[in-house]
C-alpha positions in Angstrom: 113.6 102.8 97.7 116.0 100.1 96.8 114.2 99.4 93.2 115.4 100.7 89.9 114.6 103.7 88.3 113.6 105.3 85.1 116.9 107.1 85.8 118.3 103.5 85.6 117.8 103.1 82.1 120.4 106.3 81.0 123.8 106.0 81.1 125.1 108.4 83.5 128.5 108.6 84.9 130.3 105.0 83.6 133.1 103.7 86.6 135.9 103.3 83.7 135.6 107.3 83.9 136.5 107.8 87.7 139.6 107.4 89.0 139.9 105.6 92.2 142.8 107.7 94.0 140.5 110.8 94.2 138.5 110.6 97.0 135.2 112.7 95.3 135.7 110.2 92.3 136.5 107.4 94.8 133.1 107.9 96.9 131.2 108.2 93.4 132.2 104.6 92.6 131.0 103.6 95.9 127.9 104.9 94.8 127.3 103.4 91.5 127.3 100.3 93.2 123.8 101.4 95.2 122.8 105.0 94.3 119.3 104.2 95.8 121.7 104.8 99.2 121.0 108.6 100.6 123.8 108.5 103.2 126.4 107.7 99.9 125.4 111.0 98.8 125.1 112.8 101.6 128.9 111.8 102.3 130.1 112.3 98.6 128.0 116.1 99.1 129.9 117.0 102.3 133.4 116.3 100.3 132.4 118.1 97.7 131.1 121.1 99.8 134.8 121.2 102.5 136.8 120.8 98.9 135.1 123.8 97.7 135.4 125.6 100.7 139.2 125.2 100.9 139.3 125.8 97.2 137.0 128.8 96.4 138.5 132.6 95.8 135.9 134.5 94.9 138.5 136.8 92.8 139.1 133.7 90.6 137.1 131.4 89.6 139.6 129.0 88.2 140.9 128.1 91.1 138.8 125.2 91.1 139.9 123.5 87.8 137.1 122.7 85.0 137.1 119.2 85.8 136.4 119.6 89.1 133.6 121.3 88.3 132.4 119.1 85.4 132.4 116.5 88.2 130.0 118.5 91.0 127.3 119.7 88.1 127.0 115.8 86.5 126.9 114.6 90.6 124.3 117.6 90.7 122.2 116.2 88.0 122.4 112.0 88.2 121.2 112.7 91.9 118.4 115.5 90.8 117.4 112.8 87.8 117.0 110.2 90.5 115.4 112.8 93.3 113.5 115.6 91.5 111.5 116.2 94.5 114.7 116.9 96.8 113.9 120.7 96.8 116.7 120.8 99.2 119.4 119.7 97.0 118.3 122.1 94.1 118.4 125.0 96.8 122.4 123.8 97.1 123.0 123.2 93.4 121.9 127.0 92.6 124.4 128.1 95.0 127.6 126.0 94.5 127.1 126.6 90.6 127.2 130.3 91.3 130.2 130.3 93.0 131.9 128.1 90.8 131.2 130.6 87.9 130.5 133.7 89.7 127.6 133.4 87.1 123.9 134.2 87.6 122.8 132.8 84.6 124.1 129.1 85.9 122.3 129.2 89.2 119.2 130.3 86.9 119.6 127.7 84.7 119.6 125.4 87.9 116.0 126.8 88.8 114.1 126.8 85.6 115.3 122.7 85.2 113.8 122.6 88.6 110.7 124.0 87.8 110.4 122.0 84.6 110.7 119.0 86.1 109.1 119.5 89.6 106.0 121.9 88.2 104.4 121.7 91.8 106.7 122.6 93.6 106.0 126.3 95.8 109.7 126.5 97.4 111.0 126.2 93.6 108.9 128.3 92.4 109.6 130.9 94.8 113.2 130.4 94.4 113.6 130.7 90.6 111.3 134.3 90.5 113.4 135.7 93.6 116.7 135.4 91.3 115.0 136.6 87.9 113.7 139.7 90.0 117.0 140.3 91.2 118.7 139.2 87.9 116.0 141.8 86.4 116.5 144.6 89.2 120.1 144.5 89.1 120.5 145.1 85.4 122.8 148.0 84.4 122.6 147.2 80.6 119.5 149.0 79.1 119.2 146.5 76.1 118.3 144.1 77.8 116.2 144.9 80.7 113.4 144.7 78.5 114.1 141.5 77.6 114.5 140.3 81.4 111.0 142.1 82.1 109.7 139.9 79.2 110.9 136.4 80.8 109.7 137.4 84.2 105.9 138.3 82.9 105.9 135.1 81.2 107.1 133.5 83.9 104.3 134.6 86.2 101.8 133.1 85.1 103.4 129.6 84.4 104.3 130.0 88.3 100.6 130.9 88.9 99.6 128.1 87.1 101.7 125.5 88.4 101.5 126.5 92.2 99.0 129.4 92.5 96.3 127.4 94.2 98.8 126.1 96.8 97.3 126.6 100.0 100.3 128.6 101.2 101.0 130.4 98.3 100.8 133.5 99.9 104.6 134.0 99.5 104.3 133.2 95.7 101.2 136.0 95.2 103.1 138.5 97.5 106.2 138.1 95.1 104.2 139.0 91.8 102.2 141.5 93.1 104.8 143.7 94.7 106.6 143.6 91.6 104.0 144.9 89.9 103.3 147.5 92.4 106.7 149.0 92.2 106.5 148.8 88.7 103.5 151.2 88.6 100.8 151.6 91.6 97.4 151.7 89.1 98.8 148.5 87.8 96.3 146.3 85.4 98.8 143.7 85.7 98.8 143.9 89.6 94.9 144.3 89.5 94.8 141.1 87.2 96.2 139.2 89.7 94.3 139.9 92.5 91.4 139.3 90.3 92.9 135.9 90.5 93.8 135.0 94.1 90.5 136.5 95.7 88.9 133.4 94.4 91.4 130.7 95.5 90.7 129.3 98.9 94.5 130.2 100.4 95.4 130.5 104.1 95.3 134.3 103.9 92.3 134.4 101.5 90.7 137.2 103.6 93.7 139.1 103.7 94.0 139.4 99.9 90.4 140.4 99.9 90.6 142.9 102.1 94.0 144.8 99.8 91.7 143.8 96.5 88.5 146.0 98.0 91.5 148.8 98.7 93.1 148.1 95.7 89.9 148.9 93.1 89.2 152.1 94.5 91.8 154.1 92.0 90.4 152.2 89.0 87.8 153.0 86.9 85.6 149.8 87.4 83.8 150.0 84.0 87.2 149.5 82.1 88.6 147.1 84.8 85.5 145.0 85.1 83.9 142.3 82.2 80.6 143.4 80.9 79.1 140.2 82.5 79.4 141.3 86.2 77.6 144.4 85.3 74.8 143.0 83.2 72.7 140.8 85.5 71.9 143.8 87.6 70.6 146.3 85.1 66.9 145.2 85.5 67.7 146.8 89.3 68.8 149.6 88.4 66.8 150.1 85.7 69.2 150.6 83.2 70.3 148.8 79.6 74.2 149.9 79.7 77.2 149.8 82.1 77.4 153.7 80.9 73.7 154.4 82.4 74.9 153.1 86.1 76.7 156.0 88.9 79.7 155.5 89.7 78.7 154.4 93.2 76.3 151.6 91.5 78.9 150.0 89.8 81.2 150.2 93.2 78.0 148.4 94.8 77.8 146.0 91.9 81.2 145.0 92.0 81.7 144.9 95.5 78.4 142.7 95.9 80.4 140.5 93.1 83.3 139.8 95.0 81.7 139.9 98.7 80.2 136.5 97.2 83.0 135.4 95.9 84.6 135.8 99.4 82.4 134.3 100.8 82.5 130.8 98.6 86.0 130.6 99.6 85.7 131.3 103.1 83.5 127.9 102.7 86.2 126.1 100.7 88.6 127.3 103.5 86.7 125.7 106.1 86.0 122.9 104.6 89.9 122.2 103.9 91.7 123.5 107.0 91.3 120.2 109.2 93.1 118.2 107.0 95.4 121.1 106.2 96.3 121.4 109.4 97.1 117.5 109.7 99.5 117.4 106.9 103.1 117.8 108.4 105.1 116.5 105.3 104.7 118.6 102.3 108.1 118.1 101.0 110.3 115.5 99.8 113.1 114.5 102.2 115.2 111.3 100.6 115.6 110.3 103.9 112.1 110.5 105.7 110.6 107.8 103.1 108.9 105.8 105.6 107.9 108.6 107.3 106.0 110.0 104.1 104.5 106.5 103.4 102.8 107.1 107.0 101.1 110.1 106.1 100.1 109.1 102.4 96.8 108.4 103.8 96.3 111.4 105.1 96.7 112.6 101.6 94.2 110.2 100.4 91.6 111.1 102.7 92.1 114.7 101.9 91.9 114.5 98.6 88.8 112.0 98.7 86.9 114.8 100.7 87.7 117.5 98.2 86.9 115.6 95.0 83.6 115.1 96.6 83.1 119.0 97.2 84.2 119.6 93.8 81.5 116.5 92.3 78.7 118.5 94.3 79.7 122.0 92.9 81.7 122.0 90.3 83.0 125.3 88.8 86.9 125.9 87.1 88.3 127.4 90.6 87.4 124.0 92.3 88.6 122.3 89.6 92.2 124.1 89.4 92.1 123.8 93.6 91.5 120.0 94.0 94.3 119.7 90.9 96.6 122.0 93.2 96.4 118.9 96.0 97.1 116.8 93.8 100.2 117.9 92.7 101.3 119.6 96.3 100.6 115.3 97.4 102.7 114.5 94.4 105.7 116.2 95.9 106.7 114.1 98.9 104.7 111.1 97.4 106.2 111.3 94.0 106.9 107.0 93.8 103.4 106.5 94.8 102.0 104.4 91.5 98.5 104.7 93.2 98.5 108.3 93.6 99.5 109.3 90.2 96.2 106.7 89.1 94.2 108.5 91.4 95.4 112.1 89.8 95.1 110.7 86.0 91.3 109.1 86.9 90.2 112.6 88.4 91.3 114.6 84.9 89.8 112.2 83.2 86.5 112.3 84.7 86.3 116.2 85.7 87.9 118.0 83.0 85.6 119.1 80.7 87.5 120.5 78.2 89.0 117.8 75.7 91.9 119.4 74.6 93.0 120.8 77.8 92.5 116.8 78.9 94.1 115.3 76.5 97.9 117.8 77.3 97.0 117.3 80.9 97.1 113.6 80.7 99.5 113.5 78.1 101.9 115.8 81.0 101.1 113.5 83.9 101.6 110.2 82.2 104.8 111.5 80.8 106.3 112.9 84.6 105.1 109.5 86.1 106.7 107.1 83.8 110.0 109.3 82.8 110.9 110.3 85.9 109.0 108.4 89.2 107.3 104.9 89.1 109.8 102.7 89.1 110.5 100.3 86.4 109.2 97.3 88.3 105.6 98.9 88.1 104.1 98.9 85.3 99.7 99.4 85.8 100.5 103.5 85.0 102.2 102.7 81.9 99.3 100.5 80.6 96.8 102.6 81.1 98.8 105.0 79.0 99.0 102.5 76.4 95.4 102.2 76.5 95.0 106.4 76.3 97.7 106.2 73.4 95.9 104.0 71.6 92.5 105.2 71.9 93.7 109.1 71.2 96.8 108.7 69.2 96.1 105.8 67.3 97.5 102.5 67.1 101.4 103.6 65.6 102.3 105.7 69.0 101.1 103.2 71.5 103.1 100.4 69.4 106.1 102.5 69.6 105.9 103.2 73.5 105.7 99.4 73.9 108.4 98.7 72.1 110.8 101.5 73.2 109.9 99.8 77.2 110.7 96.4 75.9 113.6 97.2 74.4 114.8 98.9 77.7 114.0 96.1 79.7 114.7 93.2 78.3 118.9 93.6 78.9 120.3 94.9 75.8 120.0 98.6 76.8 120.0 98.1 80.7 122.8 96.8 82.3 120.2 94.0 83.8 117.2 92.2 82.6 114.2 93.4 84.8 111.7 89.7 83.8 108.6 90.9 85.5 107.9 94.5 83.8 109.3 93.1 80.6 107.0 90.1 80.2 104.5 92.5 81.0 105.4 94.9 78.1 105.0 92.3 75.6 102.2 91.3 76.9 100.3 94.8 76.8 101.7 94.6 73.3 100.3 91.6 72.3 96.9 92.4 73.8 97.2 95.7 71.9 97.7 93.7 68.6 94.5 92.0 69.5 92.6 95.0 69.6 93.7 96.3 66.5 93.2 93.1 64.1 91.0 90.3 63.2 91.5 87.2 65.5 92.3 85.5 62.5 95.6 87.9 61.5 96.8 87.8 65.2 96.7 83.7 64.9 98.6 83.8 61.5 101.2 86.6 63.0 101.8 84.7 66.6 102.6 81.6 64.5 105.2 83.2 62.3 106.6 84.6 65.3 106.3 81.0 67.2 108.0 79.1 63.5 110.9 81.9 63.9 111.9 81.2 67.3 111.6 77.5 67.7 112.2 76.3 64.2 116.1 77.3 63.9 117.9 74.5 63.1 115.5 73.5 59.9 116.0 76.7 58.4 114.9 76.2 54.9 111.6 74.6 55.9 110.9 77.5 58.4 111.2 79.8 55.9 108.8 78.2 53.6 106.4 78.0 56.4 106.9 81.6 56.9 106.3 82.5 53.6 103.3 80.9 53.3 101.6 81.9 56.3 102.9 85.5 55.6 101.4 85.4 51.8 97.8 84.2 53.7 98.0 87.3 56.3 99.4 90.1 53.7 96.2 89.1 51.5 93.9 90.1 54.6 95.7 92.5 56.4 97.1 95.8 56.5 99.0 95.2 59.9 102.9 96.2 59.0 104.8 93.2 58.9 108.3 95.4 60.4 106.4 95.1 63.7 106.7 91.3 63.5 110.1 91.1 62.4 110.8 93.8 65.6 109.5 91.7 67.9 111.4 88.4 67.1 114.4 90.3 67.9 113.5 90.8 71.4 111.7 87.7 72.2 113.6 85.0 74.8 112.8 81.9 76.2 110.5 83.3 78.9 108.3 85.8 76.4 107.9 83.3 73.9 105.7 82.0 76.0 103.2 84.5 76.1 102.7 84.1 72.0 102.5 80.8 72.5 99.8 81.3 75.2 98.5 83.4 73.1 98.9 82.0 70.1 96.5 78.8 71.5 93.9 80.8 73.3 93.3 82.4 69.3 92.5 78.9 67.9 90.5 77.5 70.9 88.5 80.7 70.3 87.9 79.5 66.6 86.3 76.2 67.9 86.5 74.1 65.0 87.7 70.5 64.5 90.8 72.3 62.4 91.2 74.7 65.6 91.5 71.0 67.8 93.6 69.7 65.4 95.9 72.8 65.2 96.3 72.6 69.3 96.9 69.1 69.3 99.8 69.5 66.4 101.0 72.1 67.9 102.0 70.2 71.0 103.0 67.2 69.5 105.4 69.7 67.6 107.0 72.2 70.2 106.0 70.2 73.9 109.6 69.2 74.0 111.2 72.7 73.4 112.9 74.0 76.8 111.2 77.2 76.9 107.9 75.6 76.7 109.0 73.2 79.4 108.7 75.8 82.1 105.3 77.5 81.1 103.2 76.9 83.6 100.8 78.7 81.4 101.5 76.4 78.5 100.6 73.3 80.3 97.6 74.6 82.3 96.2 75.1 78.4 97.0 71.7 77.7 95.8 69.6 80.6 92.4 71.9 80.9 92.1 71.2 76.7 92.5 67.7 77.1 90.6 66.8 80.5 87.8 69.3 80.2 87.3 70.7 77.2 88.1 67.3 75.0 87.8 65.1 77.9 90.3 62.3 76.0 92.2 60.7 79.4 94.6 58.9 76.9 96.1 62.4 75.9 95.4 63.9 79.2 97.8 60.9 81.0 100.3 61.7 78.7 100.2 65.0 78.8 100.5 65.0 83.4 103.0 62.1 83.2 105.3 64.8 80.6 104.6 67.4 83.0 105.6 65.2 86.6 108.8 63.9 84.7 110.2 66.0 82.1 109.2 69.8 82.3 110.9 72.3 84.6 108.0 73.9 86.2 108.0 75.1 89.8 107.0 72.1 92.4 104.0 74.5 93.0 103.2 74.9 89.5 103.7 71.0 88.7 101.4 70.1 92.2 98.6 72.6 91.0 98.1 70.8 87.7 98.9 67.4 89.4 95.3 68.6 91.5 93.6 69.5 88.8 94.3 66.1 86.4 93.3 64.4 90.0 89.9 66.5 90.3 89.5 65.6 86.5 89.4 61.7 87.6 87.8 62.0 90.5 85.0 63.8 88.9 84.6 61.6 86.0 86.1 58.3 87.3 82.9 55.8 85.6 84.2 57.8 81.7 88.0 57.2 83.0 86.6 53.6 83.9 85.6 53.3 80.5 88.2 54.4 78.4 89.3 50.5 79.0 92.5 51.4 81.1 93.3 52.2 84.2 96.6 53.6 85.3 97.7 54.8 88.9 96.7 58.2 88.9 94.5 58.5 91.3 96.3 55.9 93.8 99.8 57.5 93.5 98.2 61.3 93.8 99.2 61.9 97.5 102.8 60.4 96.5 102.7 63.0 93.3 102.9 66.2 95.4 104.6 64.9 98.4 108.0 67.1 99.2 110.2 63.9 99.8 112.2 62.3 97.0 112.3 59.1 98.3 108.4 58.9 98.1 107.5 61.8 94.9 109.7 59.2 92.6 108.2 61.3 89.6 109.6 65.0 90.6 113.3 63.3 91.5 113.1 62.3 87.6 112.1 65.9 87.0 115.1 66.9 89.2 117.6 65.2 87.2 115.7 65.5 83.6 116.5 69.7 84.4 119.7 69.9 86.3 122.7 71.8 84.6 125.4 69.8 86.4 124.5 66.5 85.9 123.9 67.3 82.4 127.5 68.4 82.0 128.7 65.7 83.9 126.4 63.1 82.0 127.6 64.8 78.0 131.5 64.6 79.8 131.4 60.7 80.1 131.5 58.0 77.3 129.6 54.9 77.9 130.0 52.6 79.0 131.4 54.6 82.4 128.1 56.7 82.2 125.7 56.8 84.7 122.0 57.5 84.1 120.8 60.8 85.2 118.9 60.2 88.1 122.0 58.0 89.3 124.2 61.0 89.3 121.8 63.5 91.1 122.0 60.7 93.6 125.4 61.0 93.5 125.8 64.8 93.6 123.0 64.9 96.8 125.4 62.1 98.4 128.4 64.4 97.7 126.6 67.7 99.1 124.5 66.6 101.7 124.2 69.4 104.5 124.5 72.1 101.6 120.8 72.4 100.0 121.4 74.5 96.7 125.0 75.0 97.2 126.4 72.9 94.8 129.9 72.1 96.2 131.9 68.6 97.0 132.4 69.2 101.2 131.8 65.3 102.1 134.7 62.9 102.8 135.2 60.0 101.4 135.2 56.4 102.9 138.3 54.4 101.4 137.8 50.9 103.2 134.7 48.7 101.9 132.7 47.7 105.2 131.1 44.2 103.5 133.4 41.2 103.1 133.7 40.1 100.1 130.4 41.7 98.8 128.5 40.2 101.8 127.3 41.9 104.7 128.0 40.5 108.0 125.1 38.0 109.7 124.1 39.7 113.0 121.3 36.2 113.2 124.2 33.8 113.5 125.6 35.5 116.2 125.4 33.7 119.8 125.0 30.1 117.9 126.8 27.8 119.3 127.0 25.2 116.9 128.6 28.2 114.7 132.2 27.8 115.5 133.2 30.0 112.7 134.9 33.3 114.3 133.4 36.0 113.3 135.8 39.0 112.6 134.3 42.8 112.8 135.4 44.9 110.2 138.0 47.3 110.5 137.4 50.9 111.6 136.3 53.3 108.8 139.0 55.0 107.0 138.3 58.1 105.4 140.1 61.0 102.5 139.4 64.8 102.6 138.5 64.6 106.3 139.3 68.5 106.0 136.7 69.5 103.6 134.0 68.9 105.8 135.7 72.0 108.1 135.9 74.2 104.8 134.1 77.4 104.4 131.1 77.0 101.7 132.1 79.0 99.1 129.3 80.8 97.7 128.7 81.3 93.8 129.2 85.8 93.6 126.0 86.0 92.4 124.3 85.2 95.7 126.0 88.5 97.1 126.1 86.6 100.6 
């Protein structure tokens, strides 16, 4: 729960706009600071409820002043943006925003958001056609009853479409039907319905069945009944038209028609109820989420068991049923990446109809990555790269990549989320790929690479541009805005991935130019500090040189770079240190006779030991990559300067009992202990022809004695 949002990335209420003296306003700036924090809310809800309460006169609604109010309805709808499934907390916001404004039409306006964003959800549903009935029943202005009848009968069935195959959605069916009944008893509307529900496997199924076979009696069943129930039975009766049948033929006809649709769902109703009956959380409570996450598999297993009922027999009511579970599972388990994979691979495979497919998807996808998975997860939003680009073409899934990237990487977001970002560009690049010839991708990661390295040498960067460019606009049609677009959001970690990319295109040319391209390449850019802490990069380079080209000379070079110079994690740098080790080991007689032999294998177990004293090579990496003794090295003229490693020796000395805490807490000893610049013989001690006396040395004396006592004080990022 403590992960970031899609909410995240809009700006909602900003902390220069509260005022700390208010309490409501107070509380809300507690909350900024971790709105992922239920109780927060819960507290700030309370307030806002007792201050209403105290406030409210039902004569006069200004009583509570406009700001006020401004303040509960954006509270309202940053929670509701980051809970959608809190039914709960809808339920409230209808009511406070009608006694604010004394104003239907606001709690209404509550509801239909609700629905819009939370399509599955029954309670919601339920809720937001109980006030339009009212809204509608209680209308004393002719001219516009009409038009309140209108939105309720095209609300119906969006409600029965969304949450009619609920298996409680008795309450919902009940709601429409009565409506229609009071409207008019021999209603076709009412009738219509039925026609619906007697085929949906609901927990009163046989209930509805039983009204339906009541219900049909007063109609006259060749106007209320298709042509195609009628038709398979006219060999029977030995007739050629629904006009040649009695009265009581078509009642047997029908009621034969519907018996065995009864009687499907009675099966589907068996088959569901024992996991129906296991599933305790169907809503979404902010504050059970562990609890949910218990039963998720409970979920799973249901759905599992249905999708394989549907496989065996499938038909549009099964279809629309198993799709109802999904979405009913989607309500408490609305952050469940998994679950929304499983929903988006069942439409995919079981929906027959392409167009209906393609808004389905298009409506999940959109849900899931707007409003639920959060931000750090990013295998939904892939795959709807992947559907983007293989229904909408290349231009749409380019855009969605680049509108992610440009969310995550800082400038839009108040942080920089690395993970899902790198990812981005990396689904963009791989979508590049699939769109292009190898050969345009190699020219186009390489202007890219010339842009971001080559700064300082402007003049001959842009030449190499230009050139390269002139070579891919001949055999491309790729637009070169995209390029320029994604220099501007590039940093020293994403850089990588062209790179990475960049030499995976020309090892796939294999050529002697490709070799000689790689090898330039390094000779060019090894030294660049992004570069220095690709592990990527330099897995390339060693596996190039040791295995593909097998030339030790390069490949020595290339591990020694790696132990001394680079910045790579000890994990990274001990992996690779392996791997040029297997490399020997493997191959020692060629090693033997390149003509030179180097320590390599001897000093392996030394080369990924976790002790400085002994891994010489990653204390020169230590002080090749540390900020402070790089400002304290460029803040000394010679000849006072120590070398780098002599000043991390210095700095450890200094901070020694503080491991990554930086900070000078070790005294200082003022009084030299050798004589002279000797140390003192122990041998000669006891000699007696030594009648020199020997005189200990004096007691240590020490300065800043009191910092040892100090408090560490930690850097504020740490949050300790």
């Amino acid at each position: 729960m403590n992960s970031f949002r899609p909410i995240d990335l809009v700006r909602l209420s900003n902390k220069n706009e509260l005022n700390a003296n208010i309490p409501h306003e107070r509380l809300k700036l507690q909350i900024n600071e971790n709105p992922m924090a239920i109780s927060g809310w819960d507290q700030l809800f309370r307030l806002i409820d007792d201050t209403v309460a105290q406030l409210y006169d039902k004569s006069n609604t200004d009583a509570i002043n406009s700001q006020f109010k401004q303040f509960i309805h954006n509270t309202y709808s940053e929670f509701l943006a980051r809970f959608p499934c809190a039914e709960s907390y809808w339920q409230k916001w209808l009511v406070i925003e009608y006694k604010l404004h004394n104003d239907k039409s606001k709690s209404i306006a509550v509801l239909k958001n609700a629905v819009d964003l939370v399509p599955g959800s029954l309670a919601l549903w339920n809720d937001y056609l109980d006030i339009l009935i009212d809204d509608y029943e209680n209308c004393a202005t002719p001219t516009i009853v009409d038009q309140k009848l209108e939105l309720l009968r095209s609300e119906f069935p969006r409600a029965v479409s969304a949450v009619g195959w609920h298996f409680n959605a008795d309450t919902l069916w009940d709601k429409i039907i009565q409506f229609e009944l009071k409207l008019q008893l021999q209603s076709q509307e009412a009738l219509a319905y039925y026609k619906q529900v007697v085929r949906i496997p609901l927990y009163e199924y046989s209930r509805y069945y039983m009204h339906f076979t009541e219900f049909i009696k007063q109609f006259d069943l060749e106007k209320s009944f298709d042509l195609n129930i009628f038709a398979p039975h006219f060999s029977t009766y030995g007739v050629t038209s629904v006009e040649q049948l009695t009265n009581e033929e078509k009642k047997t006809i029908v009621d034969s028609h519907y018996e065995s649709l009864f009687q499907e769902t009675q099966k589907w109703v068996t088959a569901v109820w024992p996991f129906e009956s296991q599933i305790t959380r169907q809503f979404f409570i902010p504050t059970e989420i562990e609890v949910i996450a218990q039963e998720t598999s409970k979920w799973i297993e249901y759905l599992d068991a249905i999708i394989l009922l549907h496989k065996e027999s499938p038909t549009p009511v099964s279809f629309d049923f198993v799709s109802s579970i999904f979405e009913r599972s989607l309500i408490p388990n609305c952050y469940n990446e998994n679950l929304w994979l499983k929903y988006i691979a069942f439409i995919n495979k079981y929906e027959v109809d392409e167009k209906a497919k393609d808004i389905k998807l298009t409506s999940i996808f959109n849900r899931a990555s707007t409003l639920f998975i959060p931000l750090e997860e990013t295998e939904l939003r892939s795959l709807y790269i992947k559907y983007l680009s293989s229904t909408g073409g290349f231009s749409l899934a380019n855009e969605y990549c680049f509108e992610w990237i440009k969310n995550l990487d800082g400038s839009t977001f108040s942080r920089y989320l690395k993970k899902p970002y790198l990812a981005f560009v990396g689904y963009l690049i791989d979508l590049w790929e699939n769109h292009m010839s190898s050969v345009d991708l190699c020219l186009i990661t390489l202007i890219i690479i010339i842009d971001f390295f080559d700064k300082v040498d402007s003049y001959n960067k842009k030449q190499e541009i230009k050139l390269v460019d002139s070579s891919l606009k001949k055999n491309s049609k790729f637009d070169y805005g995209y390029v320029n677009t994604l220099s501007k959001v590039l940093n020293a970690s994403s850089i990588c991935i062209i790179v990475s990319k960049h030499l995976h295109l020309l090892l796939k040319s294999q050529g002697p130019e490709s070799y000689k391209a790689i090898r330039s390449f390094y000779n060019k850019y090894h030294e660049e500090d992004a570069l220095k802490g690709s592990t990527k990069f330099w897995k390339f380079m060693v596996e190039h040189e040791g295995i593909i080209k097998f030339n030790i000379n390069n490949l020595r070079s290339i591990i020694k770079f790696i132990k001394t110079k680079t910045n790579l994690p000890k994990s990274s740098v001990d992996a690779l240190t392996d791997l040029v080790y297997d490399i020997y080991t493997s191959n020692y007689d060629a090693v033997l006779a390149v003509g030179q032999i180097d320590d390599t294998v001897v000093r392996h177990w030394n080369d990924v030991d976790n002790s400085l004293s002994i891994n010489t090579d990653a204390f020169l990496r230590f002080s090749e990559n540390n900020y402070l003794v790089d400002d304290i090295v460029s803040s000394k003229r010679p000849p006072v300067r120590l070398s780098k490693e002599e000043e991390l020796k210095r700095l450890y000395k200094l901070n020694i009992g503080n491991p990554g805490i930086m900070v000078d807490k070790s005294p200082n000893v003022v009084n030299s202990l050798i004589f002279d610049g000797k140390h003192i013989s122990l041998v000669d001690i006891g000699d007696g022809n030594n009648t020199e006396k020997l005189v200990p040395p004096e007691t240590p004396m020490f300065r800043n004695v009191e910092k040892a006592n100090q408090a560490i004080e930690y850097p504020k990022y740490l949050n300790i």
